[in-house]
C-alpha positions as CSV (number, residue, x, y, z in Angstrom):
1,X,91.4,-20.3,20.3
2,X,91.2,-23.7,19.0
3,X,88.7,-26.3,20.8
4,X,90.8,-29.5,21.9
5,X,90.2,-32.2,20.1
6,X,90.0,-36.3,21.0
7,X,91.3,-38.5,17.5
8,X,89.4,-41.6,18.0
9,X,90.4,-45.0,16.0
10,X,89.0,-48.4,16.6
11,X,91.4,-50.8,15.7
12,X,90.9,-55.0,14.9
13,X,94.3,-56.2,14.0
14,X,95.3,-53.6,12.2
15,X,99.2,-53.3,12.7
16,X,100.4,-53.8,9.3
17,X,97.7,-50.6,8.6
18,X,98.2,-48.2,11.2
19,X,102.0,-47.1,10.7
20,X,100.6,-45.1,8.1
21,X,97.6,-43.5,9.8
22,X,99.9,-42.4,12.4
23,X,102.7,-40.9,10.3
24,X,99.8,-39.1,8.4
25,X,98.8,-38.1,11.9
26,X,102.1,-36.2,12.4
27,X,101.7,-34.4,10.0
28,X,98.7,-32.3,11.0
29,X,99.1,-28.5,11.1
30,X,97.1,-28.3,14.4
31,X,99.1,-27.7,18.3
32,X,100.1,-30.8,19.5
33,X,98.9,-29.9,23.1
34,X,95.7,-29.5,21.6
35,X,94.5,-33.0,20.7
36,X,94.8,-36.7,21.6
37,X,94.6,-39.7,20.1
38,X,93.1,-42.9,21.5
39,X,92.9,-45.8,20.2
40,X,90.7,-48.6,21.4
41,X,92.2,-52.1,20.6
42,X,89.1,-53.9,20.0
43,X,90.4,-57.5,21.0
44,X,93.4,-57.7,18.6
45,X,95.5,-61.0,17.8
46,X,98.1,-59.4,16.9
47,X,100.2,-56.1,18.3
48,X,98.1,-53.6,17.3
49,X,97.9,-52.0,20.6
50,X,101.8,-52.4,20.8
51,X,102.1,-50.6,17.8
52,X,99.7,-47.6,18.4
53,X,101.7,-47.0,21.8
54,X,104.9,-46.5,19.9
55,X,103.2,-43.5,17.7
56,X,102.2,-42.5,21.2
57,X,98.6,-43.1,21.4
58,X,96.7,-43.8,24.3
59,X,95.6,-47.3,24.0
60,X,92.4,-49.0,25.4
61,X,91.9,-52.5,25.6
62,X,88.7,-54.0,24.7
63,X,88.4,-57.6,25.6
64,X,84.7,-58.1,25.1
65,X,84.7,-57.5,21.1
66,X,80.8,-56.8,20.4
67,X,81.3,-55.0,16.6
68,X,82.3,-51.6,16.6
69,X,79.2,-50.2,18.3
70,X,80.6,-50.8,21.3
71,X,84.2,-50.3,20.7
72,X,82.7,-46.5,19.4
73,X,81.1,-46.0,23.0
74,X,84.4,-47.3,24.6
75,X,85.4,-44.8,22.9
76,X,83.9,-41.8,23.6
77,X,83.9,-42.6,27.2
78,X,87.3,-42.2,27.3
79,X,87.4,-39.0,25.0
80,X,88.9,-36.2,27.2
81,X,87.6,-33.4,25.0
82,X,84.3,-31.9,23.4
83,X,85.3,-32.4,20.2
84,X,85.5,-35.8,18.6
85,X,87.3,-36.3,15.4
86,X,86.9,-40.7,14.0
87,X,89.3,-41.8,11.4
88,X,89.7,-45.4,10.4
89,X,92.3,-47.4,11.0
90,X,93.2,-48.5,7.1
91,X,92.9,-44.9,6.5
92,X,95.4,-42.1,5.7
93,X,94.9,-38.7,6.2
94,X,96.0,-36.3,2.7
95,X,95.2,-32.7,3.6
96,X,97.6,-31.3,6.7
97,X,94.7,-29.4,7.7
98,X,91.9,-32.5,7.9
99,X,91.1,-31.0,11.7
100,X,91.3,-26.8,10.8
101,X,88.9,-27.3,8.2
102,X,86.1,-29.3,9.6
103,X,86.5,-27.0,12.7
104,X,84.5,-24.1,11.5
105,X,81.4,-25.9,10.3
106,X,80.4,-27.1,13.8
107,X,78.1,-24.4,14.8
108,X,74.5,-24.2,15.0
109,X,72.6,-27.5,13.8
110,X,75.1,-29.1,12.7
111,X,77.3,-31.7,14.7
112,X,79.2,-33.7,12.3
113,X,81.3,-33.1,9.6
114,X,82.4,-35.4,7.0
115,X,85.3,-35.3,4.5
116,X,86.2,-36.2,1.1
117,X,87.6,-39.7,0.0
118,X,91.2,-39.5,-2.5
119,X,91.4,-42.0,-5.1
120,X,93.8,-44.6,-4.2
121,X,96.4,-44.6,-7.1
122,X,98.7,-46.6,-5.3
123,X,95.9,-49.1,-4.4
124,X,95.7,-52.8,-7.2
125,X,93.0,-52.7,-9.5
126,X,90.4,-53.9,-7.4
127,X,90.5,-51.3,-4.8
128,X,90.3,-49.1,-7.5
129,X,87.5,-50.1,-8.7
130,X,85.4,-50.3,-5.3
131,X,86.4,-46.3,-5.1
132,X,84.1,-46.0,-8.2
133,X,80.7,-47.9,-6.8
134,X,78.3,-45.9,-5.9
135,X,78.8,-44.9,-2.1
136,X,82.0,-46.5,-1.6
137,X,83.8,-43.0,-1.6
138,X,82.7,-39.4,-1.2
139,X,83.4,-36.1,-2.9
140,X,81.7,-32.7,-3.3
141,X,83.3,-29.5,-4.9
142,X,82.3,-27.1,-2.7
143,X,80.6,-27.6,1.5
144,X,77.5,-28.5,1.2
145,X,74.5,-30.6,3.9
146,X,74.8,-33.9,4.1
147,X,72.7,-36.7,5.2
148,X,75.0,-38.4,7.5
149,X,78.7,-37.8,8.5
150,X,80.3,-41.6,8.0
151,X,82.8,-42.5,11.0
152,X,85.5,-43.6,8.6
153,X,87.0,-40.1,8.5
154,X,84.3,-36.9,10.7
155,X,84.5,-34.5,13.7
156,X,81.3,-34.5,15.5
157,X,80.9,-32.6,18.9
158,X,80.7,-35.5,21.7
159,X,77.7,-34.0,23.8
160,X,74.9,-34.8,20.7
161,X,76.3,-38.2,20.5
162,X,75.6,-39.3,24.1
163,X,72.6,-37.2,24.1
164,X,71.1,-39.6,21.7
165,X,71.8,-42.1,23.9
166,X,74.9,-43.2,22.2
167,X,76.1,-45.2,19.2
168,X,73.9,-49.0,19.1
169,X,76.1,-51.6,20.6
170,X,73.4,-54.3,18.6
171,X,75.4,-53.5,15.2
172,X,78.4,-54.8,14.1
173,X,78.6,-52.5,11.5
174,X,76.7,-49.4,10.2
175,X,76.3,-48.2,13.5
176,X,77.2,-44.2,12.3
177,X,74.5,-44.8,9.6
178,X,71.8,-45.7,12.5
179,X,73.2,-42.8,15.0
180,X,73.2,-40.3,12.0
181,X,69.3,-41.2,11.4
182,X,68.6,-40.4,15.1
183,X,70.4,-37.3,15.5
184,X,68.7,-36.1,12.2
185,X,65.4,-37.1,14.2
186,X,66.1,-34.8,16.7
187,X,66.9,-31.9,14.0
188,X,70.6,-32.0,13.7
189,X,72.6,-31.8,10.2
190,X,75.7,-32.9,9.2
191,X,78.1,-30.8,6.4
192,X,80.7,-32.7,3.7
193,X,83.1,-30.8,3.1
194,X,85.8,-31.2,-0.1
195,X,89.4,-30.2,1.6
196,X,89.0,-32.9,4.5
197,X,90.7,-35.8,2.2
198,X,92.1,-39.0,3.3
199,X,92.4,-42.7,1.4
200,X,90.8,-45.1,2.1
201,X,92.2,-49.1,2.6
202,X,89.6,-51.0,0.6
203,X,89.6,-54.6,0.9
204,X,92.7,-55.6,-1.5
205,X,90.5,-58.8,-3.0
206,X,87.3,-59.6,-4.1
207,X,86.1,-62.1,-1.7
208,X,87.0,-59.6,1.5
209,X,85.2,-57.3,-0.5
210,X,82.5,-59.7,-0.7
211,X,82.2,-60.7,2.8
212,X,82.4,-56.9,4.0
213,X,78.9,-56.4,1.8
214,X,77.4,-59.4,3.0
215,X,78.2,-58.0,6.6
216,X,76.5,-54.3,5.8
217,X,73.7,-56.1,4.2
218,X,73.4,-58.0,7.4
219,X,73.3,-55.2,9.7
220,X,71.6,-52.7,7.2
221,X,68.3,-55.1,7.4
222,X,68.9,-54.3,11.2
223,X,68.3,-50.4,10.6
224,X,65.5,-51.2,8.1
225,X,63.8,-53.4,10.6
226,X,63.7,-50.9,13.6
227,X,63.1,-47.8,11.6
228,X,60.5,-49.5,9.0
229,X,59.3,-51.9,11.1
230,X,59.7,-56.0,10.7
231,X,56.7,-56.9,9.0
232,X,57.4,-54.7,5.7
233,X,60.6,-55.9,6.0
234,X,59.6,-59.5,5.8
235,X,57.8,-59.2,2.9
236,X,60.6,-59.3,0.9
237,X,61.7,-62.9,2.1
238,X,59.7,-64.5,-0.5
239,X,61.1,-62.5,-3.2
240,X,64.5,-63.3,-2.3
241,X,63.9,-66.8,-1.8
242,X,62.3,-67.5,-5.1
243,X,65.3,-65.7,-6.8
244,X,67.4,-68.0,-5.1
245,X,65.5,-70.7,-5.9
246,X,65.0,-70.3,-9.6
247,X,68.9,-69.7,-10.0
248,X,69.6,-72.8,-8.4
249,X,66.8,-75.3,-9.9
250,X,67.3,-73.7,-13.1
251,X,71.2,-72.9,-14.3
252,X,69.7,-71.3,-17.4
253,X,68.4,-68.7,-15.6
254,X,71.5,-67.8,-13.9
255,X,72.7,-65.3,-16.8
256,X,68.9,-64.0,-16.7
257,X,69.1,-63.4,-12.9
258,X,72.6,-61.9,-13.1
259,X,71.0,-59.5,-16.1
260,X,68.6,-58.3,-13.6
261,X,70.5,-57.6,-10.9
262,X,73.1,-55.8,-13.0
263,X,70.0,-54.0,-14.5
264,X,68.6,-52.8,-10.7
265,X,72.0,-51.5,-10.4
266,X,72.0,-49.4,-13.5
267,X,68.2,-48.2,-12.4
268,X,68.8,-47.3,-9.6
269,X,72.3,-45.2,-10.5
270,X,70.9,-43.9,-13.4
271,X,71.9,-44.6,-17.0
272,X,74.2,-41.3,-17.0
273,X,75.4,-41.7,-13.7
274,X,76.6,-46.0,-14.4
275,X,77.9,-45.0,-17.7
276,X,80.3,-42.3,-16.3
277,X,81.2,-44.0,-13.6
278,X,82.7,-46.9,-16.0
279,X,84.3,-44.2,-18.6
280,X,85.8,-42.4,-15.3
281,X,87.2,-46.1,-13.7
282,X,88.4,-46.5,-17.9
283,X,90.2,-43.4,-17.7
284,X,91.6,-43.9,-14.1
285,X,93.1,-47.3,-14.4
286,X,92.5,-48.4,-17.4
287,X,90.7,-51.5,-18.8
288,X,91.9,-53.9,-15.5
289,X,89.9,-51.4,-13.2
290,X,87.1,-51.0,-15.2
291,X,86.6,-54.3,-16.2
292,X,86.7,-55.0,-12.3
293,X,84.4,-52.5,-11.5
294,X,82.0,-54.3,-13.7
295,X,82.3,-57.6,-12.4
296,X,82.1,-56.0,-8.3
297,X,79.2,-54.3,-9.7
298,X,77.3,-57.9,-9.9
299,X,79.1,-59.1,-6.5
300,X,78.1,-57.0,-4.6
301,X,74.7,-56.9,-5.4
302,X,75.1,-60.3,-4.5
303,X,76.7,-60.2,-1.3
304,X,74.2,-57.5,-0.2
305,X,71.1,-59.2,-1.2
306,X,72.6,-62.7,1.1
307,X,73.4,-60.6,3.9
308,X,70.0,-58.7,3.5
309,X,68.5,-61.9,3.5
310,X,70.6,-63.3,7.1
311,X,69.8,-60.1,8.8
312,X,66.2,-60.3,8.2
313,X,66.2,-63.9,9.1
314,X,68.3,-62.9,12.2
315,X,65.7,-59.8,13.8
């Protein structure tokens, strides 16, 4: 017998988005009796809520927007079943069977389940070209563990989650990131699997692209500071200030500061790993996407060092 299943979406003005989640949606090869889907308006502007009502989803208002922390909680209050299954609201579900195979992994440890990311070939060149930075998409050939199962497309079973005490309403973003680390603390696991695809609606330019970074650099100095404590994090301020500093006093050293950053990024990826990743964004869209996966490879660096910066600032 299959368990029922609650599809939860958190959705910010999202109406020009979520036609297509929802016709994805209908096409799932799982009883119709046998899962919901609720979507928590998170304060809209526009008629979101009106929108996911005509796809027949059950539609909770939140009028106190706190970042998506809360509006997850909201959420799985008003989850009627065991099973939780998240899915972003600029996403699209590819594989008819997204719920059937995740199913069979929750057992034992493990509690969440993540899937697989589809390049977007219908996407403009710079949302093909965030699909090829380094954790902007995920993919595996085969089931295997996983460190965390991301929110933007996973089934986790609901009892773990509240067990935890919940997902942190203190984060505007990143807040499956933080609740991953604690259920891992308390010996759970988490499985990616590869037939559980969907696409993903990256930011369409590179300023929204820009300020979505800034924003996980923000809250990711958040997770840093209450798992690594403040004071270690703090010790980076100077660094980042003087960098600052010396790019601004001294233009010259503009290219040199760009050189390094772009050179921390191909460190830490690893030679093989960067240089396949630009042949692969080559081969995929051509010189447009890979000369834009270049050029986002600098910005965000960028964006996440500033927002790393503000969040440290801010805790």
């Amino acid at each position: 017998m299959r368990p029922k299943v609650s599809i939860l979406i958190i959705a910010r003005n999202e109406e020009h988005n979520i036609p297509k989640l929802f016709k994805s949606l209908k096409r799932l090869r799982y009883p119709r009796d046998s899962y919901e889907i609720v979507l928590i308006d998170d304060k809209s502007t526009d008629n979101t809520g009106k929108v996911a009502k005509s796809f027949g989803a059950r539609v909770v208002r939140n009028e106190n927007w706190a970042g998506r922390g809360r509006a997850r909680n909201i959420a799985l209050k008003n989850a009627k079943y065991d099973h939780v299954a998240w899915i972003d609201a600029d996403c699209e579900i590819v594989n008819e069977n997204w719920l059937n195979d995740m199913i069979p992994y929750l057992k034992g440890k493990v509690v969440g389940v993540a899937g697989t990311h589809v390049f977007p070939s219908h996407g403009n060149s710079v949302q093909k070209a965030i699909w090829f930075l380094p954790g902007m998409h995920m993919e595996t050939d085969k089931p295997k563990e996983f460190s965390r199962a991301p929110t933007t497309s996973s089934l986790f079973l609901k009892k773990p989650l509240i067990d935890v005490g919940m997902f942190n309403e203190k984060l505007v973003t990143g807040e499956d990131l933080e609740i991953c680390m604690r259920l891992r603390k308390n010996g759970y696991k988490f499985m990616l699997i590869p037939s559980a695809k969907i696409i993903i609606g990256y930011r369409k330019t590179a300023f929204r692209y820009m300020e979505q970074q800034i924003e996980y650099g923000s809250e990711g100095a958040k997770i840093l500071a209450k798992y690594h404590g403040r004071g270690k994090i703090l010790l980076s301020i100077p660094v980042l200030i003087l960098l600052f500093a010396a790019a601004y006093l001294f233009p010259l050293l503009i290219p040199v500061y760009l050189a390094s950053l772009f050179l921390l990024h191909f460190t830490l990826l690893g030679p093989e790993i960067a240089v396949r990743t630009w042949i692969r964004s080559l081969k995929a869209g051509g010189a447009n996407v890979c000369l834009a996966n270049f050029c986002l490879t600098f910005l965000r660096n960028i964006s996440i060092i500033c927002g790393f910066l503000r969040g440290i600032l801010r805790t």
